[in-house]
VEXDREN-2710 file (C-alpha; in Angstrom, 1 decimal):
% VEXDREN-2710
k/r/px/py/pz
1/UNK/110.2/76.5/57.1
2/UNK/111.6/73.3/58.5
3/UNK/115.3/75.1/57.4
4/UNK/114.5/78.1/59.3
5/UNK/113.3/76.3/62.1
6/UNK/116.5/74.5/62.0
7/UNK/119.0/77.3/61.8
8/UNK/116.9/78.5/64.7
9/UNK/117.9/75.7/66.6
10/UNK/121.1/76.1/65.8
11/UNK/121.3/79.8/66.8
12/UNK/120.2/78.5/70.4
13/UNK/122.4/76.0/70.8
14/UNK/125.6/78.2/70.1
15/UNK/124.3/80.9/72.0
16/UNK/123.6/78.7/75.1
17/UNK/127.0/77.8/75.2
18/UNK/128.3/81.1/74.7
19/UNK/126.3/82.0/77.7
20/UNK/127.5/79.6/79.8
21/UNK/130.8/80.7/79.4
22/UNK/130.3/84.3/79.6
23/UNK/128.1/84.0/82.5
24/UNK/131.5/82.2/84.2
25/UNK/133.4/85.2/83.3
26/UNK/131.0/87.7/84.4
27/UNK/130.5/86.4/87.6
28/UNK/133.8/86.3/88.8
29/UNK/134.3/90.1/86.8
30/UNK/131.7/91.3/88.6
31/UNK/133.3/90.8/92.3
32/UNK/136.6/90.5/91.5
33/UNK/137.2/93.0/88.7
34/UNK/139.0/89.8/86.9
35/UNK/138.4/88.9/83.2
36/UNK/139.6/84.8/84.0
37/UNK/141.2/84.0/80.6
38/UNK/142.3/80.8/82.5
39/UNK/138.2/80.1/82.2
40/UNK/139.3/78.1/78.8
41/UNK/141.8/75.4/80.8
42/UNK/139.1/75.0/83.3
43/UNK/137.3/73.6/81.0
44/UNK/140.0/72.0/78.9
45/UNK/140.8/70.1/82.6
46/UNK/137.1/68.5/82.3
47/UNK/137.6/67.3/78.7
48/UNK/140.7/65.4/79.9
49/UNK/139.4/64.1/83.0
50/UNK/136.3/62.4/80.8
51/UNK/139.7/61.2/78.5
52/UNK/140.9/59.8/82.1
53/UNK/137.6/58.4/83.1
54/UNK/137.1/56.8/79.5
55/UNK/140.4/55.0/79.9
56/UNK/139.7/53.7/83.2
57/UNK/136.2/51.7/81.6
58/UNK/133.5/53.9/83.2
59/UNK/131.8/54.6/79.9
60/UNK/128.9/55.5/82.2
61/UNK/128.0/58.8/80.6
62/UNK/126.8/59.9/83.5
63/UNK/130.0/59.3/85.7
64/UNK/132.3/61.0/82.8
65/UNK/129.7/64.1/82.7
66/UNK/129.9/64.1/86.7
67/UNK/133.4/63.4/86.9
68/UNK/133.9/66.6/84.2
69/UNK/132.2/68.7/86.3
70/UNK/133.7/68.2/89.4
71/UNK/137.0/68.4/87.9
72/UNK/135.9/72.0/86.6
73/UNK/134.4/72.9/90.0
74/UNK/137.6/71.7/91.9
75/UNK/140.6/73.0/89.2
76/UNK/138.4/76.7/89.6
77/UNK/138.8/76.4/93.6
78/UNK/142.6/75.6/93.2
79/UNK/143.1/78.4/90.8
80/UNK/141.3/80.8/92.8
81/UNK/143.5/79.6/96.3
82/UNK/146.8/79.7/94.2
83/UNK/147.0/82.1/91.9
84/UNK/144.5/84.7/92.1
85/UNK/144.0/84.8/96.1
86/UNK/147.1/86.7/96.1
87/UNK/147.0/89.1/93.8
88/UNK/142.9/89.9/94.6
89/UNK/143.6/93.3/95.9
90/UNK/146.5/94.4/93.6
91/UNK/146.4/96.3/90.5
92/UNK/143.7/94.9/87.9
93/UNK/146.6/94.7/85.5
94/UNK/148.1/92.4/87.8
95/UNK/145.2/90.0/87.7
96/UNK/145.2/89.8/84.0
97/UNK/148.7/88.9/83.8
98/UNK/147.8/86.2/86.6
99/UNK/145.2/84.9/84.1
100/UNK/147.3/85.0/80.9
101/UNK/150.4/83.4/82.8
102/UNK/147.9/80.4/84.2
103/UNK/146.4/79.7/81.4
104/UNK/150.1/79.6/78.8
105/UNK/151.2/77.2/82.3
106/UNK/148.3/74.9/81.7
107/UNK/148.2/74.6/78.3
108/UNK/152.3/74.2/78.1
109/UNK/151.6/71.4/80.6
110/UNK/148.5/69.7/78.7
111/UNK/151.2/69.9/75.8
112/UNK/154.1/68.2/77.7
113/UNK/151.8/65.7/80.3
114/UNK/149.0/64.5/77.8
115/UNK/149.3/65.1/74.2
116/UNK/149.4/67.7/71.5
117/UNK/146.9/65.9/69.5
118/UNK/143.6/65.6/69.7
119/UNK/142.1/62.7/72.1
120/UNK/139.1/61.5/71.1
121/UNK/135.9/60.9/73.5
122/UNK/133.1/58.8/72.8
123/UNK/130.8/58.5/75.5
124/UNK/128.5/61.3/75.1
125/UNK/127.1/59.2/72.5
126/UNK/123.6/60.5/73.7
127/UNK/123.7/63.7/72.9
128/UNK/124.1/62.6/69.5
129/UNK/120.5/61.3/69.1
130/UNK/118.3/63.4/66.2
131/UNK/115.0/64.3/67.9
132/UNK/111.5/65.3/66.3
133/UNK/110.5/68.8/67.6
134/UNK/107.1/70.2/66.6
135/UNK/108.0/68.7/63.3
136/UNK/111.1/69.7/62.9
137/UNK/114.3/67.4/63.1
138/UNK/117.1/68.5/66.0
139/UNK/120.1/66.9/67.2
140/UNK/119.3/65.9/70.7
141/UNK/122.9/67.9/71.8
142/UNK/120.6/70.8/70.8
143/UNK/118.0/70.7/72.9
144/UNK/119.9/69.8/76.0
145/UNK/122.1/72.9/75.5
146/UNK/118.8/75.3/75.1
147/UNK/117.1/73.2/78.2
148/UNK/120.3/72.7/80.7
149/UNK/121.0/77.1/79.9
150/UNK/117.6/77.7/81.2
151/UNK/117.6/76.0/83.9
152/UNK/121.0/77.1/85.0
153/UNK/120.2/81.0/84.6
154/UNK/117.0/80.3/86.6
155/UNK/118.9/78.2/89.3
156/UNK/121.3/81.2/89.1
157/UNK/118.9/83.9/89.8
158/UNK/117.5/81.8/92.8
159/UNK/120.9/81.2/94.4
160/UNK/121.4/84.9/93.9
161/UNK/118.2/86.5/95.5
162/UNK/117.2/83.4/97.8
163/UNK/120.6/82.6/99.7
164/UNK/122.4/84.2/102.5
165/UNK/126.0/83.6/100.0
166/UNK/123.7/84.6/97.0
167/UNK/122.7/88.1/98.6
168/UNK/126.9/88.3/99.9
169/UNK/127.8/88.0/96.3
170/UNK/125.7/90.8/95.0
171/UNK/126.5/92.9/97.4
172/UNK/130.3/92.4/97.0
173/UNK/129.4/92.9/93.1
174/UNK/128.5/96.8/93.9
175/UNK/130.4/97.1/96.8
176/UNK/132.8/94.9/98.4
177/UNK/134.6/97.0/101.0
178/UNK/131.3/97.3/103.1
179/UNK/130.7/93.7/102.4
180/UNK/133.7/93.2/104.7
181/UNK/132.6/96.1/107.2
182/UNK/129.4/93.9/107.9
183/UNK/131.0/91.0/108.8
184/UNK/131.1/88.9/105.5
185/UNK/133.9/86.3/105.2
186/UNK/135.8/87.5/102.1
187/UNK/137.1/84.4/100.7
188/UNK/134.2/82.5/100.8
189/UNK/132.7/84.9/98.5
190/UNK/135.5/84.5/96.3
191/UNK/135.5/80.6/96.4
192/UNK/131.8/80.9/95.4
193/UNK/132.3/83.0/92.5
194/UNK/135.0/80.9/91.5
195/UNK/133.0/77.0/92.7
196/UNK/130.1/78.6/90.1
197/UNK/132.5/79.3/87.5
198/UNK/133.5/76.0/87.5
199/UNK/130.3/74.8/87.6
200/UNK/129.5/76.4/84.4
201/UNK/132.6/75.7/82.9
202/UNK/132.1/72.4/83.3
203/UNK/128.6/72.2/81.5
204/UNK/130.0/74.0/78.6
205/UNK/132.9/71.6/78.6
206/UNK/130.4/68.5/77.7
207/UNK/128.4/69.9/75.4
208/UNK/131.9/71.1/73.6
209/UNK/133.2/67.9/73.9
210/UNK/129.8/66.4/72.6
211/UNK/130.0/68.7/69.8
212/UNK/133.7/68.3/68.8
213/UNK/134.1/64.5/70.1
214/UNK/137.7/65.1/71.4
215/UNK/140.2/67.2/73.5
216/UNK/143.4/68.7/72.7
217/UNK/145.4/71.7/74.9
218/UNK/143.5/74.4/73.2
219/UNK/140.0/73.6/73.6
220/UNK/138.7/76.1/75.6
221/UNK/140.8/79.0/73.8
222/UNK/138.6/79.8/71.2
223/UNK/135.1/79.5/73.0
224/UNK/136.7/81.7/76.0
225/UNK/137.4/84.6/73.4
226/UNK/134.3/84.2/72.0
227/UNK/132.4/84.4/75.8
228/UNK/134.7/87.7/76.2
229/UNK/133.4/89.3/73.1
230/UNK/129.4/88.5/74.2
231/UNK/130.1/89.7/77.9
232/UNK/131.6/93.1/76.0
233/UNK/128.5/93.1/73.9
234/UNK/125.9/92.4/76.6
235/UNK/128.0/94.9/78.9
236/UNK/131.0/93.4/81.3
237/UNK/129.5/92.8/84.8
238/UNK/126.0/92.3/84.1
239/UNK/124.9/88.7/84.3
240/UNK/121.7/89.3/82.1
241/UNK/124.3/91.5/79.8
242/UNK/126.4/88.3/79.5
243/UNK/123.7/85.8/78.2
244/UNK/122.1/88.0/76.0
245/UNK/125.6/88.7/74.6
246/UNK/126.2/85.0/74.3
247/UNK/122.7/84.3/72.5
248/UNK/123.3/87.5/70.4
249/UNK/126.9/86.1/69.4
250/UNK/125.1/82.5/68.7
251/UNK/122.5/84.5/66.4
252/UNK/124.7/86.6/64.3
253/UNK/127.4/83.3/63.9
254/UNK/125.0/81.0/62.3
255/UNK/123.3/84.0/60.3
256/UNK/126.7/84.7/58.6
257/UNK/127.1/80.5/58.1
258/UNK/123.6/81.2/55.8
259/UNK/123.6/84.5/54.3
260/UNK/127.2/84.4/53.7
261/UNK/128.1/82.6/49.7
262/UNK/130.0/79.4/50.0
263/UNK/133.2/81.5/48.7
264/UNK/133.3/83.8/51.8
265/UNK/132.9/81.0/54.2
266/UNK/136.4/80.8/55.7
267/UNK/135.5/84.9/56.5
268/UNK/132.9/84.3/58.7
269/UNK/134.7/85.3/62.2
270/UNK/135.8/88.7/60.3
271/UNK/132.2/89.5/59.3
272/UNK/130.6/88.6/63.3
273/UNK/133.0/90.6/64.5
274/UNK/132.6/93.2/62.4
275/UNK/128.8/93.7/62.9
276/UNK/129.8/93.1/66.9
277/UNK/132.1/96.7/66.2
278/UNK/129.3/98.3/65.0
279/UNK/127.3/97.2/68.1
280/UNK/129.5/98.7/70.0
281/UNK/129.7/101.6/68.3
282/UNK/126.1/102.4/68.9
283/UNK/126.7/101.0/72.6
284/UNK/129.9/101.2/73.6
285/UNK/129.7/99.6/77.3
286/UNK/127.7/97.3/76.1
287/UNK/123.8/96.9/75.9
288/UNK/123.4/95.8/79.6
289/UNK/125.9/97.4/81.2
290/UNK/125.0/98.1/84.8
291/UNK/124.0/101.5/85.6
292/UNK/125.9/103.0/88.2
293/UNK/123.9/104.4/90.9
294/UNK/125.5/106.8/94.0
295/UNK/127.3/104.7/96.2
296/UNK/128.7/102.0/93.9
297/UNK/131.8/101.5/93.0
298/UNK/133.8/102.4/89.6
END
């Protein structure tokens, strides 16, 4: 039982930081029409600033975990000004391209500027602690993950339904041109999208970098594609679609890691993604995807 309950754990903690992720990518999808595959530099930029604020002696954990975020929060900003302000009404295909070319600049220049190696960060030494939860034995990196999702999701949903820019963003989410027609300032809905991205990106940076205890160019490469497969799942543009995609991911990863014999191991990724194929074969926009109702846009 204690083995289940463990594996359980497990499953939430990957599938919290899934979510985070996707939910940065679906928000920005869902007013923009822009799947962000830059979303992995963002948070490759906090890993190195917590390498930069390691090296200066602030082994604070606190001021490397703020000073990750912020860096997120303020590289998502300066992406959004630079590179995708002026392409936001051009063709869709035009965005993507953005993305991809942003995010091959920033990781040739983490490649030339830094290092191609891995730099090691030892600071989050807290989230390292092993916890005692209803008798069972946790990492303490697991139960902030679980914890911190919850609360962002729920701090999500308020900023979304309580807040004047909350209410602008879902609006611009079904319809955007009438958005403007009222009187809404178009970029700041755009920085917004973009300042929560970061936001997130940043939390799933530390609890990456907790996990993997170093940085290197490609760090956020593989959790990005993995965030794009749950927001596919969950249905692209629906914020509940993207964190149940993410926790559904998280599920069916550490599931193959225990059903699968030690011999088929290194063929984990092949069997998730098969069974997310046959997902989408029963639901091919995905299980949330939003329903399209007379007056929204397609």
């Amino acid at each position: 039982m204690e083995y289940v309950a463990q594996q359980v754990m497990n499953a939430l903690a990957f599938g919290a930081e899934y979510a985070l992720i996707a939910l940065g990518l679906a928000i920005v999808f869902s007013i923009m029409g822009l799947v962000n595959f830059a979303h992995g530099e963002v948070i490759a930029v906090g890993g190195y600033t917590m390498v930069a604020f390691a090296a200066l002696a602030l082994s604070n954990p606190f001021i490397v975990i703020g000073g990750a975020i912020a860096a997120a929060v303020l590289m998502s900003l300066a992406l959004e000004r630079v590179a995708f302000r002026p392409v936001r009404y051009a063709d869709p295909t035009t965005g993507l391209l953005t993305a991809f070319g942003v995010s091959i600049i920033l990781q040739n220049v983490f490649l030339l500027v830094v290092s191609p190696r891995p730099v090691a960060v030892t600071s989050l030494y807290f989230l390292d602690w092993p916890v005692r939860l209803m008798g069972v034995q946790v990492s303490s990196l697991q139960v902030f993950e679980a914890v911190t999702t919850v609360l962002v999701i729920i701090g999500l949903i308020l900023f979304l339904k309580r807040t004047t820019l909350g209410l602008a963003m879902r609006a611009a989410s079904l319809d955007f041109e009438m958005v403007r027609m009222v009187g809404v300032r178009s970029n700041r809905v755009f920085a917004m999208a973009f300042m929560v991205s970061g936001l997130l990106a940043g939390l799933a940076c530390i609890f990456i970098m907790a996990r993997r205890g170093s940085v290197d160019p490609h760090l956020g490469f593989n959790p990005v594609l993995k965030a794009f497969v749950a927001c596919v799942v969950g249905g692209f543009g629906s914020l509940p679609g993207a964190v149940l995609g993410g926790f559904l991911l998280g599920a069916i990863e550490v599931a193959m890691l225990v059903l699968l014999p030690q011999e088929y191991g290194g063929m984990k990724d092949a069997f998730v993604f098969g069974i997310i194929a046959l997902v989408l074969v029963w639901r091919p926009d995905g299980i949330l995807s939003p329903r399209t109702e007379k007056g929204d846009k397609i």
